[in-house]
Every structure is written in structure tokens, then in C-alpha cells.
Rosetta silent file (secondary structure, phi, psi, omega in degrees, C-alpha in Angstrom):
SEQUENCE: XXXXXXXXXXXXXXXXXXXXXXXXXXXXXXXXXXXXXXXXXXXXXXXXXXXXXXXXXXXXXXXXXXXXXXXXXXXXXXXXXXXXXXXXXXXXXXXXXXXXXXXXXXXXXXXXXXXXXXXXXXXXXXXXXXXXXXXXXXXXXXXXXXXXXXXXXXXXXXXXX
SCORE:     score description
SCORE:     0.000 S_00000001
   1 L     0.000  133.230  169.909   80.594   98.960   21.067 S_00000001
   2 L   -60.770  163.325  153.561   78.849   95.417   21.667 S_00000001
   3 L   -23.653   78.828  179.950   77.904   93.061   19.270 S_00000001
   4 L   -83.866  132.126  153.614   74.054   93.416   18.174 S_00000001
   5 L   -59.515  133.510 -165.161   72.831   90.292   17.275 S_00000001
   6 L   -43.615  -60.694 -140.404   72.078   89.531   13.643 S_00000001
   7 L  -133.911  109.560  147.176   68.077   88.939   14.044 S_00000001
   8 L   -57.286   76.208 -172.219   65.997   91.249   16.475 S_00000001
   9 E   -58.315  134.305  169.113   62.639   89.707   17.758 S_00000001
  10 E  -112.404  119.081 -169.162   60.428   93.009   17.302 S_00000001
  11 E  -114.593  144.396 -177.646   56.963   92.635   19.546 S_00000001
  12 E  -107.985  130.263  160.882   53.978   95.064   18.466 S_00000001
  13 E  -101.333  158.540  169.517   51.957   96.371   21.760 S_00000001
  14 L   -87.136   45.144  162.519   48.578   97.964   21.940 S_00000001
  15 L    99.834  -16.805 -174.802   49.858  101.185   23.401 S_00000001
  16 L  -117.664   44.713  158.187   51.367   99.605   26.795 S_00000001
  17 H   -47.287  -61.199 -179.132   54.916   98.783   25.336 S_00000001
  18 H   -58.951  -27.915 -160.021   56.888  100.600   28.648 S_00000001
  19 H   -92.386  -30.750  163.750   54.834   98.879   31.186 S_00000001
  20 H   -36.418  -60.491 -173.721   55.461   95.727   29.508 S_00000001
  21 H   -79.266  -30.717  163.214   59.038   96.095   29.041 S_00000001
  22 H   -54.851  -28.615 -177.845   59.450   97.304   33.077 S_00000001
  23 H   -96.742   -8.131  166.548   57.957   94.148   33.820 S_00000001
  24 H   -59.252  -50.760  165.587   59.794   92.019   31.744 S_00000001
  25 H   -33.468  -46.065  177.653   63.034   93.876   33.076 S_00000001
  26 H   -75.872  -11.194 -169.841   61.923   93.287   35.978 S_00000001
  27 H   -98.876  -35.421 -178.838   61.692   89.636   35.989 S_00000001
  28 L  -107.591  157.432 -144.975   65.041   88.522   33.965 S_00000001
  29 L  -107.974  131.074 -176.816   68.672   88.803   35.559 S_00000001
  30 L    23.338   95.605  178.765   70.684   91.382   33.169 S_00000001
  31 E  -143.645  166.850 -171.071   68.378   92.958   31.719 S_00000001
  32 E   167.347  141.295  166.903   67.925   96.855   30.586 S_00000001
  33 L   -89.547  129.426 -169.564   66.472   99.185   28.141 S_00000001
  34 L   -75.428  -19.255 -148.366   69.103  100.297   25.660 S_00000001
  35 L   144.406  121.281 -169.238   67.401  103.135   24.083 S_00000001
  36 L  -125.459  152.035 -162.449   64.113  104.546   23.700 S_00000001
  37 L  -136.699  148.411 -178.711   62.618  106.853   20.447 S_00000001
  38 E  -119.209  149.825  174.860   58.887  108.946   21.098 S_00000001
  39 L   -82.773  157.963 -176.595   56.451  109.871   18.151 S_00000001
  40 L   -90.145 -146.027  148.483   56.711  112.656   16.777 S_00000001
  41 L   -62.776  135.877 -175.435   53.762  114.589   14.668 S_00000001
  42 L   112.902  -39.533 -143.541   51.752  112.550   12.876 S_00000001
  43 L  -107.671 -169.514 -135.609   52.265  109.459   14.188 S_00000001
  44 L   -88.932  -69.655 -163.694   50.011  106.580   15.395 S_00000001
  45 L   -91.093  145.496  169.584   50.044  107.640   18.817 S_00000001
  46 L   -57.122  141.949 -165.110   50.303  111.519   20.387 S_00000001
  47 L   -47.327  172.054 -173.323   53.780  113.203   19.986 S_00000001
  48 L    59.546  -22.999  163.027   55.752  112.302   22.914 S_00000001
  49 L   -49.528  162.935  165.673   54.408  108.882   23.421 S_00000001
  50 E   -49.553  127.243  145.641   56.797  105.640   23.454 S_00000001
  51 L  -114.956  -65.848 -177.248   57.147  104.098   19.798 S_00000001
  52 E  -120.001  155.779  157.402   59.839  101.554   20.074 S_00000001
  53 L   -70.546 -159.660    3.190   61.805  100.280   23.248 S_00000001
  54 L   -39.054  117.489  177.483   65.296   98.508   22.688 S_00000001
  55 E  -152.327 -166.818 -167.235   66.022   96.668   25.397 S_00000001
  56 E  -153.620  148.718 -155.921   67.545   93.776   26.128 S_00000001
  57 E  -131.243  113.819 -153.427   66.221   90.785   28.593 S_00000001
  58 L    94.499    1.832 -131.845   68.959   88.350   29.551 S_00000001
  59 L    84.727  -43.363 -166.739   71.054   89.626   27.420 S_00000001
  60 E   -81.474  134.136  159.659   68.762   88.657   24.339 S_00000001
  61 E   -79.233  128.663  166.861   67.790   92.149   21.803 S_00000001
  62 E  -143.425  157.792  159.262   64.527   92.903   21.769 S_00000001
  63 E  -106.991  150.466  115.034   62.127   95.881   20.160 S_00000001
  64 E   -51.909   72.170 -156.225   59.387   97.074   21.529 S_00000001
  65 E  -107.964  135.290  161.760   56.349   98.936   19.024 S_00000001
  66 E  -109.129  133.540  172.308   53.993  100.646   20.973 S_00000001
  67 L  -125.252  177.110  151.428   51.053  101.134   18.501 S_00000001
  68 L   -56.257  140.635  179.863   47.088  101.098   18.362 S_00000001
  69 L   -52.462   40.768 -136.486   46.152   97.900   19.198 S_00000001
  70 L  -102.041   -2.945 -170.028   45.676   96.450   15.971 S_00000001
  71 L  -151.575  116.511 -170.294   47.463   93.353   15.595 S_00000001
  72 L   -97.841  148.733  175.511   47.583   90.927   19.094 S_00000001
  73 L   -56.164  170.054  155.490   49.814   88.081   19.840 S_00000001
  74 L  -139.907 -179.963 -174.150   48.740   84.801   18.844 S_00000001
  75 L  -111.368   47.483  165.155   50.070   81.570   19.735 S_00000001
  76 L   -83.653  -35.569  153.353   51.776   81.383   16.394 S_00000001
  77 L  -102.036  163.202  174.271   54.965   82.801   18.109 S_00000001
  78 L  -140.297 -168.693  174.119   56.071   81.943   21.556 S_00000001
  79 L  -159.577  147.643 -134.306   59.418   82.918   23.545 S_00000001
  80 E  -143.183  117.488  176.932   60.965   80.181   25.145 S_00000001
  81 E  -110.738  144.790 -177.334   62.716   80.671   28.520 S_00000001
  82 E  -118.633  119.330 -151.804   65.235   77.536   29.296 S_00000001
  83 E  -119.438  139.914  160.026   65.121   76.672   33.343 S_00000001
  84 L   -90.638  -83.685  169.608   68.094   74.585   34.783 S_00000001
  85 L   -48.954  141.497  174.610   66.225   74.045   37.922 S_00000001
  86 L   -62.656  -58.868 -157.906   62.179   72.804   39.131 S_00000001
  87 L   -59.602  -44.721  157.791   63.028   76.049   40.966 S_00000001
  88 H   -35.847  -37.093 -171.222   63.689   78.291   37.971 S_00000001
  89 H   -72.738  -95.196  158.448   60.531   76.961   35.858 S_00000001
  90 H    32.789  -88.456 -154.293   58.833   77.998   39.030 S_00000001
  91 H   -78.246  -11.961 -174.501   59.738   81.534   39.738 S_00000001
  92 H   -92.339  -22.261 -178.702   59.581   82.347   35.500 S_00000001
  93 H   -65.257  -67.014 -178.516   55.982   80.178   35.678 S_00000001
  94 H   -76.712  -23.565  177.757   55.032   82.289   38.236 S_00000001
  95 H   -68.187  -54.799 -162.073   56.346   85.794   37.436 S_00000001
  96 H   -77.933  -25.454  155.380   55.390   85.785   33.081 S_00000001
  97 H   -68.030  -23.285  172.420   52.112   84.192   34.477 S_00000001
  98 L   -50.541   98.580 -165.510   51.126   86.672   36.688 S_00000001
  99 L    81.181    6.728  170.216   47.344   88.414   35.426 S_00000001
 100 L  -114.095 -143.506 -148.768   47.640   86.064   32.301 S_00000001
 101 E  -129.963   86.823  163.832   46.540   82.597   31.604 S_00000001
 102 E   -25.909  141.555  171.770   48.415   78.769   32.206 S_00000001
 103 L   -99.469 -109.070  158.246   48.131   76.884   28.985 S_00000001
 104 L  -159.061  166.283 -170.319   49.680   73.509   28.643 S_00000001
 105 L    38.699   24.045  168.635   53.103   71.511   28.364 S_00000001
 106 L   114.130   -0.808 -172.703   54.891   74.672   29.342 S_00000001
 107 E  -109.732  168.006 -150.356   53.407   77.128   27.713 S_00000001
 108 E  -151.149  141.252  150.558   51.848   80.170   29.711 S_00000001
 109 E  -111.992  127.721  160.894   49.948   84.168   28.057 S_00000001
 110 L   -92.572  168.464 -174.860   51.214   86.763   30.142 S_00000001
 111 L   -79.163   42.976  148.390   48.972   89.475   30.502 S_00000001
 112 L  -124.116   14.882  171.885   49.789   91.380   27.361 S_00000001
 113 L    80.051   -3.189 -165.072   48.977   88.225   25.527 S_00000001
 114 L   -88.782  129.523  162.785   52.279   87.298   24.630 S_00000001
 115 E   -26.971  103.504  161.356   53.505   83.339   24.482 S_00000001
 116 E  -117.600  147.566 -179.392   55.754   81.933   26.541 S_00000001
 117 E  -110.235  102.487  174.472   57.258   78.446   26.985 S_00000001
 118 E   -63.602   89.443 -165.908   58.528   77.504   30.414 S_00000001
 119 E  -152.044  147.687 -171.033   60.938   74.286   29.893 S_00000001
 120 E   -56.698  129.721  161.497   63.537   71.940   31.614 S_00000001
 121 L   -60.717  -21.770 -163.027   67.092   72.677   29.250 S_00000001
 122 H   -78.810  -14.505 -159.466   66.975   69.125   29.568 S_00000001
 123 H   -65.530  -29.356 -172.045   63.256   68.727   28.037 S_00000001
 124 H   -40.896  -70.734 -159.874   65.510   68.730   24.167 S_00000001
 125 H   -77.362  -50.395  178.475   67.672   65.477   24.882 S_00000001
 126 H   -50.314  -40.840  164.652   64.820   63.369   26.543 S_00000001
 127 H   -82.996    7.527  160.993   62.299   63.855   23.783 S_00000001
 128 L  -123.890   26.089  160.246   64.796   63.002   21.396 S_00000001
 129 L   -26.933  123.536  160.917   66.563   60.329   22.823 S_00000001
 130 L   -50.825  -20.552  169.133   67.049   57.058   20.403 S_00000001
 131 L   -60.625   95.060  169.018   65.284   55.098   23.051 S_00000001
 132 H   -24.122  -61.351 -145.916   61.807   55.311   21.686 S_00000001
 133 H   -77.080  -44.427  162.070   60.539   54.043   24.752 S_00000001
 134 H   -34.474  -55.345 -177.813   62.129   56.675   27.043 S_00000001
 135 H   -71.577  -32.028 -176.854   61.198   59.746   24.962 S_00000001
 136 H   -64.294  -22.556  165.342   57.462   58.296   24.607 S_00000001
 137 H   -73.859  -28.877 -147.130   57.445   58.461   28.578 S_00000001
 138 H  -109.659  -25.748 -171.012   58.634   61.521   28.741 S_00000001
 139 H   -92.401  -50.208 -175.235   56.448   63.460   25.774 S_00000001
 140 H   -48.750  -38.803  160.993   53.282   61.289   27.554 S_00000001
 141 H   -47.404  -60.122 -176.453   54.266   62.977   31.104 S_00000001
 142 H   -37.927  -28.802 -121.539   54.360   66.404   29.194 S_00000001
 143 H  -111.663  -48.488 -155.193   51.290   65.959   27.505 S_00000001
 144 H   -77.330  -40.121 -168.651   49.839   65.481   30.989 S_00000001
 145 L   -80.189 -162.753  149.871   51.078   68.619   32.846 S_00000001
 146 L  -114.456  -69.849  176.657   50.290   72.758   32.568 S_00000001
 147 L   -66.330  159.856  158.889   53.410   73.679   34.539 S_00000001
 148 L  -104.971  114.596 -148.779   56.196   71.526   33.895 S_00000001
 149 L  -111.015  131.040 -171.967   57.612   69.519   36.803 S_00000001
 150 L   -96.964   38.187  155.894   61.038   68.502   35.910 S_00000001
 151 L  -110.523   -2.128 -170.751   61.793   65.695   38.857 S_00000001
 152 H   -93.934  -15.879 -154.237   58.162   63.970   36.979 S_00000001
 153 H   -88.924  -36.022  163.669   59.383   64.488   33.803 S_00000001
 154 H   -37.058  -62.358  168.566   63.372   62.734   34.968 S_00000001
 155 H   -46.990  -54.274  168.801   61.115   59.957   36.224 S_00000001
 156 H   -38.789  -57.067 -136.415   58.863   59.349   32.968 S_00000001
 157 H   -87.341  -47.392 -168.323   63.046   59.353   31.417 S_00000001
 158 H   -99.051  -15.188 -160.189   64.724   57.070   33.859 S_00000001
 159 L  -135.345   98.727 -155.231   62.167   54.671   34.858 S_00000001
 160 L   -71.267  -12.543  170.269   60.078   52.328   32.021 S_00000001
 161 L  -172.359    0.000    0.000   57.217   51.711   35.290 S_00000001
């Protein structure tokens, strides 16, 4: 049997946990639902609905509670996809954006409200460079975008004007 990872991100839905998790599934590269449990009697939602998902997106364990709508993301959490590639921010920019809302600096609501942060692996070591003056180019570029274009953000890094 694999490994489950220690710590489980759990996400609460307003009743439209499976369509959620098809399209997440749909979007990341080894991805799959592991196992799915229905309410019984009783329960928030009528027997036979969806209560939790396990599924897994990437790789990465996640639950799924489909509930009454009672408690909505906020943008106190986020979920942070890490792009190699302009092309990568790109196709995860555009997919997890699709019917939701561009923020700013990388961050995107898809339309089930949930957070996400679109960013360069590379965004880490530039804003914390010891060269002040590099990372201060590089967080000022950020600060500037919605999407994040990672040949403006290289420039801001390698080039002081």
C-alpha cells in the first residue's frame, strides 16, 4: 500500500464537491479519485449524495466535504501550483481561472471560490536573494502584474535598468 502523507488538506464545498474534483482531475497530470463515501440517513445532505472525495491531484492527498454551503473559501488559504515554464503558469492560469476571477501577483478564485497561486519555482530564490537590489526589482515587477510573466520577472532579476 502507498504512503499517505502525514497532513491531508480537507476543502469544504457547498454541495458541488464531484464536479469540482472532475475538474480539478481534469486539469493536473496524475491525478485520480482514490475513494469516495455517500451520506447515509440523517446526514447534511440526502442519503446517497457525495460526502467526502479522496483524491489525489498531482500526486498531492486531498479531501473533498460536500456539505450545505455554510462555510466558503476565503483568501485566508490558497493552494499554490509551482510552474517551471511561462508556458505552464499559462495553461494552470488559464484552466483554475476558468468562470472565476484573476486577482493579483499570481493569485487567481476558481469558480468554486477556492485560492490559487500561479508562480515561477524560481519566484522563491529571486525574492530572497541577498542582493537587496535584485529581489526589490523583482517583488516591484510582481507587485505590478495579475498573471505572472516569468521572462518580466528574469528581467526585473538580471538587469538593475
Amino acid at each position: 500500500m502507498a504512503h499517505l502523507q502525514t497532513i491531508t488538506p480537507c476543502l469544504w464545498f457547498g454541495g458541488n464537491a464531484a464536479e469540482a474534483v472532475a475538474h480539478y482531475i481534469a486539469i493536473f497530470p496524475d491525478s485520480r479519485v482514490a475513494r469516495t463515501s455517500f451520506y447515509g440517513e440523517g446526514g447534511r445532505l440526502p442519503k446517497g449524495e457525495v460526502l467526502v472525495i479522496e483524491f489525489e491531484l498531482d500526486r498531492q492527498h486531498f479531501m473533498a466535504l460536500n456539505a450545505e454551503p455554510l462555510f466558503p473559501f476565503t483568501e485566508a488559504i490558497s493552494l499554490v501550483v509551482n510552474c517551471e515554464t511561462q508556458a505552464e503558469i499559462d495553461y494552470y492560469w488559464a484552466k483554475l481561472g476558468d468562470g472565476g476571477n484573476e486577482v493579483a501577483c499570481g493569485w487567481l478564485k476558481d469558480k468554486f471560490g477556492l485560492r490559487w497561486q500561479i508562480i515561477p519555482t524560481t519566484l522563491g530564490d529571486m525574492l530572497t536573494d541577498p542582493d537587496d537590489a535584485r529581489s526589490s526589482r523583482v517583488m516591484a515587477a510582481m507587485m505590478g502584474m495579475v498573471k505572472l510573466d516569468l521572462p518580466t520577472l528574469r528581467q526585473a532579476y538580471d538587469n538593475p535598468g
